[in-house]
Every structure is written in structure tokens, then in C-alpha cells.
N, C-alpha and C positions, 0 to 999 in steps of 0.2 A: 433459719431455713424456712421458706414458704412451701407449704405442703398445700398440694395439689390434689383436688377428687375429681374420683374417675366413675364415670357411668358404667352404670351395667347396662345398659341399651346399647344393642351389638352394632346399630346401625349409623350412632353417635358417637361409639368408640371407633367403627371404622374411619370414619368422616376425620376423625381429631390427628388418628393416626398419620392418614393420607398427610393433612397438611403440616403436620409435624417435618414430613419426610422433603414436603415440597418449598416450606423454606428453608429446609438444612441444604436441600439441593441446591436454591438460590443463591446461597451462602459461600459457595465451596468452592473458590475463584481456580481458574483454567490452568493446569502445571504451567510452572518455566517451560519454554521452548528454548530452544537452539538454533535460531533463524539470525540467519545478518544477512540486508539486502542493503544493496547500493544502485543508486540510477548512476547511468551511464551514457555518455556519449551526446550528450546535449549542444556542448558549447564548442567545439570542434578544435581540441586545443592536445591532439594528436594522442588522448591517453587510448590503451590498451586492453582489454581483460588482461594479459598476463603479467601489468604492473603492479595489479590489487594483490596484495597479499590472500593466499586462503588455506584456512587451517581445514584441515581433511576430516575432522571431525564435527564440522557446525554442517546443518542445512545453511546453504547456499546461494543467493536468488542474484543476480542483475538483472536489471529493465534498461533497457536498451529507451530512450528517451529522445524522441519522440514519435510516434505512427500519429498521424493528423490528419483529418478527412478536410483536405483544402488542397487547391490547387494554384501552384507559384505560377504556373505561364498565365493565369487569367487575372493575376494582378490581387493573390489572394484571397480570394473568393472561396467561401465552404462549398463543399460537394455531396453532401447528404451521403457521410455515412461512406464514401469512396477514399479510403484511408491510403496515403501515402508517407513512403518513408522520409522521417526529417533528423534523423541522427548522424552519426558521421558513420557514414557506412563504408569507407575506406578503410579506415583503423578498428572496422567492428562491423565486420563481413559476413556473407555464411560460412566460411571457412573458418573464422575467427573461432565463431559459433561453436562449430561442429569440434577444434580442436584443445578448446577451454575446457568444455565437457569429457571429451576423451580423456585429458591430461588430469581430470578430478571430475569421480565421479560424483562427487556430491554437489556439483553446482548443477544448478537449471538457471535456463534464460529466458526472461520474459519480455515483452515491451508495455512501453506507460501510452495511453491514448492520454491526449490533451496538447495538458501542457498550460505555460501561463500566455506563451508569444508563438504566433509561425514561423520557427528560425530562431533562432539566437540574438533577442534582442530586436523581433519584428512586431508586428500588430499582434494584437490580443485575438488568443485561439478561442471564437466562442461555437457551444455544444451550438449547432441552428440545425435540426433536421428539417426536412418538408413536411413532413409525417410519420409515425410511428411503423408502417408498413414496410414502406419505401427505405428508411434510414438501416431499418434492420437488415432489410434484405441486401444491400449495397454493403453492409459493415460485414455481414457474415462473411459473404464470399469474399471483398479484396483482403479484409483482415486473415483469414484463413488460406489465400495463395502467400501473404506474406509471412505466416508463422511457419508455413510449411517449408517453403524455401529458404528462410531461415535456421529451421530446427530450432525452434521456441518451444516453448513448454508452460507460458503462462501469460496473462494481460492484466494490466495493473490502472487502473481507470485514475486522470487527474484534472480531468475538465475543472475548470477555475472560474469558466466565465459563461454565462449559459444566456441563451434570445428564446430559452424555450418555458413550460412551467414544471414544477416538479414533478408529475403525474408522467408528462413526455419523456421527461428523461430518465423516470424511474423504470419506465416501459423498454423504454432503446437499449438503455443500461443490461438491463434482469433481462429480456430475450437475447440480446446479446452473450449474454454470459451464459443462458442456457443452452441457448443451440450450438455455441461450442465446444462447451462440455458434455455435450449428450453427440453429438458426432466425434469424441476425443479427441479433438482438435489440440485441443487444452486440459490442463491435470490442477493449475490452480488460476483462483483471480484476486487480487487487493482492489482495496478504493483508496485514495488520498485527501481526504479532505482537511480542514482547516479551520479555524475558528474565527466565522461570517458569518451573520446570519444569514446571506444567499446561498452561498456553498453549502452550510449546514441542513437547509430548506431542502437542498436537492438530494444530498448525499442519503439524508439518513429518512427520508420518501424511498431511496432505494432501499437502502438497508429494513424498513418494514416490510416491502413487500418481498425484497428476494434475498433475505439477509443471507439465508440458507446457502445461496450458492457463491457466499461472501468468505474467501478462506482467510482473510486479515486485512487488516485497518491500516495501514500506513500512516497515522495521523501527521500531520505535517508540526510538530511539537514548536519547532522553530517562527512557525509564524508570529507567535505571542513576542510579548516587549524582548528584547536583550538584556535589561537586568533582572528577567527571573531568576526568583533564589530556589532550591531546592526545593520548600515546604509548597511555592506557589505550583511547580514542575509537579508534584505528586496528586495535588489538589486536581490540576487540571488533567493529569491521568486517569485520576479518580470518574472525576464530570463525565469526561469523552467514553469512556465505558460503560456507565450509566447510560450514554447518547447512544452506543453500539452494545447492548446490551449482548452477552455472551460471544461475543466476536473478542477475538485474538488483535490486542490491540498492540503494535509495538511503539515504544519509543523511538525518538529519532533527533539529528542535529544536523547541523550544517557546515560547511569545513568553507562557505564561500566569507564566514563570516559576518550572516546578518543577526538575527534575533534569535530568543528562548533563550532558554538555558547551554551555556556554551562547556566543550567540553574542559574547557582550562577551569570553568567558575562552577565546580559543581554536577556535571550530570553523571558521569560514574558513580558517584556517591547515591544523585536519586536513582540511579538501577540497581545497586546494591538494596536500598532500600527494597526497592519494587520485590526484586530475588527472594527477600527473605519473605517476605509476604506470598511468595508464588505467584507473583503477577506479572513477570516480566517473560512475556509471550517471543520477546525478539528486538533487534536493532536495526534501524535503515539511515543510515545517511543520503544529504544531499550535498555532494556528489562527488563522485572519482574523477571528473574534470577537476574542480575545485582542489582539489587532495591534490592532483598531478599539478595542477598551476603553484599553489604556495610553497612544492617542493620540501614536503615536510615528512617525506621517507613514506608516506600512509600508515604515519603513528598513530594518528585515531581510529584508524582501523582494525590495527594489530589490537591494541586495548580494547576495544569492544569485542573483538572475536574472544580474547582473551579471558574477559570477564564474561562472557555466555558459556567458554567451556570450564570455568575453573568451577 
């Protein structure tokens, strides 16, 4: 046993104490949550809210996928921050909205800005404001007629592809998210980023200056190889929390079948892991199109709800 002396200088003992306290605090990773989010509505392939299975007792999120500040009559062109609807809003209406939530109250609905294309497989959505003024002020207001006419309840950031520097977009991002949370527009916000060094440049530029009004990470887990194994999937859990330090990071996969850790080889297994460690903040899949196309009942959804509430 290594025994330890302690001063009698009360001002040395306090000092020792404090940091005693402030790496135990550092130390002391975020409870399990209860969160399962799914984006929605991207690829226009007729799914539903009320095909998703939902268990009445998880927190609940959809992101309606995609609100995109561009404009298709001008042949694609950015609008600085003038955000319009590009999800299937047929099949996922404000009626849809208004009667998913009624029907369960534990769901909220949010929408994802970005995106990777304008459209389903169109040109690459990139962040371009004119200026940091201007972009905000054009985002607050059409973004806030659309969540209102909607009945949203949150904004999920997933820019992928940026004409701007980090500083810009950390700026557009963090007063975006503050002036809508401080006019209650909004109750929560994610980021989604992914492992690039340009994505990462920009995301986590925001995440220093306005972490604070960052209520989770959506990390996009699936971008990595498709044979990650378990230990690799935990490791890089690890990293990207380290990268978003004290942010609620969730795990997540993909049902369209590209990369990471797939839920057939493996990732149940690293969220039990994560669980018993108390790190597993939540689950998001991409996406309930993809689920609805392979026609596979929305069994990895059920299982992940399943394993958040067991």
C-alpha cells in the first residue's frame, strides 16, 4: 500500500482536495440514456412514422431528412441560409406530425439541415453562406416558419460538405441554435458528423465554442470500414468522445447496408459493452427508408429499442 502525506497548510490541502474532486468528476461517464432516433423521410420510398415500431417507454426522436437552404427552380443554387423542405412531405406531413405525437407521447420530431446531396441522389449539399449575418438571419426565420408549421420540436445539423472555414460555420451553426432555443422554438439540437478530417475541422470548431447548446452527437459510426470488429467500434466510441468531450454521444448503424459495424456482425454486442460501462447515451439508425425498402419487419429497430429498455 503507498501511503500518502498530507500537509497541514490549509491552503494546499484545499487546492489538493479541489482536484482530487475535479478528476473524479472527469472520470465519471454520463448515465445510460433511453434515446433511439431515426432519420426519416429522405429517399421518398413511401415509408411512414406509424411503420417504425415505438416502444412507449424509450425517448423518442425522428428527423424528418432533409430542410436544405437551396433552391431547385434555380438549377440548385444555395440560398444563404433560406431553408427549404426536401423530405417526402406527402407521406410525412404536418398532419403526420401532429398525429404520431398524439398517438405517443414520448416521441418528438425533429428535422436534419444538410444532408450529403440536394434530393435523393442529386449534387452535393454544401454549408456556402454570404456571411455570417445574413445566413443567420435567413435561417432563423424560414427554419422557425417551417418547424412551426410543422410542429417540430428539434434540429439535427448534418452538413457534410462545407465552401465556408470552420470559424463561419461554427458561428452560423451556435447562433442558429441559440436563437432558437432562446425564442423556444426548439427544446433540442444533435450534430452528425463523421470521421474526416474536414467534417471533423468544422463540427468540433462548433462543439468548442457552443458545445453547451449541443444536447447529442449523432456520430455517424457507420462511416468507418464495414469490417469493423467490435473492439475497433468501442475504440472509436472511445476517440469521438474524447473529440466531443462531455456530450452524449450515441451510437448508430445503417440498415441501407454500407459500412461500420453491421448489426448482423457485432454491434448489439458493442452496446452491451458500452451499457455496462454506462456509456451508452442512445441509438440512431440510418434510416427508416432503408428498413422499409429491405422489408425486414423493422427488426433492428425492435432490438435496439429492446436493448435500451432492458
Amino acid at each position: 500500500m503507498k501511503l500518502i502525506s498530507i500537509t497541514t497548510n490549509p491552503n494546499i490541502l484545499l487546492i489538493t482536495i479541489f482536484l482530487i474532486i475535479l478528476s473524479q468528476a472527469n472520470s465519471v461517464p454520463i448515465p445510460n440514456t433511453k434515446l433511439f432516433t431515426e432519420y426519416i423521410g429522405a429517399e421518398f420510398n413511401n415509408v411512414t412514422f406509424s411503420d417504425i415500431p415505438i416502444n412507449p417507454t424509450l425517448q423518442f426522436h425522428f428527423l424528418l431528412s432533409f430542410a436544405i437552404d437551396y433552391d431547385t427552380s434555380s438549377g440548385l443554387t444555395p440560398t444563404n441560409g433560406k431553408f427549404n423542405v426536401f423530405w417526402d412531405s406527402n407521406n410525412l406531413s404536418p398532419s403526420h406530425v401532429s398525429a404520431i405525437k398524439k398517438a405517443n407521447p414520448n416521441v418528438k420530431v425533429g428535422l436534419s439541415l444538410g444532408g450529403d446531396t440536394v434530393g435523393h441522389g442529386g449534387a452535393s449539399a454544401f454549408f456556402k453562406p454570404f456571411s455570417i449575418d445574413s445566413w443567420v438571419s435567413n435561417a432563423v426565420k424560414t427554419l422557425t416558419q417551417i418547424i412551426q408549421h410543422y410542429n417540430l420540436d428539434g434540429i439535427d445539423i448534418d452538413y457534410e460538405h462545407f465552401s465556408s472555414d470552420t470559424h463561419t460555420f461554427a458561428e452560423c451553426i451556435g447562433r442558429l441554435i441559440k436563437s432558437l432555443k432562446n425564442n423556444k422554438v426548439i427544446s433540442f439540437a444533435s450534430i452528425a458528423p463523421y470521421e474526416n478530417d474536414q467534417v471533423q475541422s468544422h463540427y468540433k470548431a462548433l462543439w468548442n465554442k457552443y458545445g453547451d447548446l449541443i444536447d447529442y452527437v449523432n456520430f455517424q459510426f457507420y462511416a468507418y470500414d464495414k469490417g469493423t470488429t467490435v473492439s475497433q467500434f468501442i475504440d472509436y466510441f472511445n476517440t469521438q468522445s474524447s473529440n466531443y468531450h462531455g456530450g452524449k454521444v450515441l451510437v448508430s448503424f445503417t440498415t441501407e447496408g454500407r459500412g461500420g459495424l453491421s448489426p448482423e456482425n457485432g454491434f448489439f454486442k458493442a452496446c452491451n459493452e458500452l451499457k455496462q460501462q454506462g456509456k451508452l447515451h442512445g441509438i440512431f439508425i440510418w434510416s427508416a427508408d432503408d428498413s422499409k425498402n429491405k422489408k425486414n419487419d423493422f427488426r433492428y429497430e425492435k432490438k435496439s429499442q429492446a436493448l435500451l429498455t432492458s
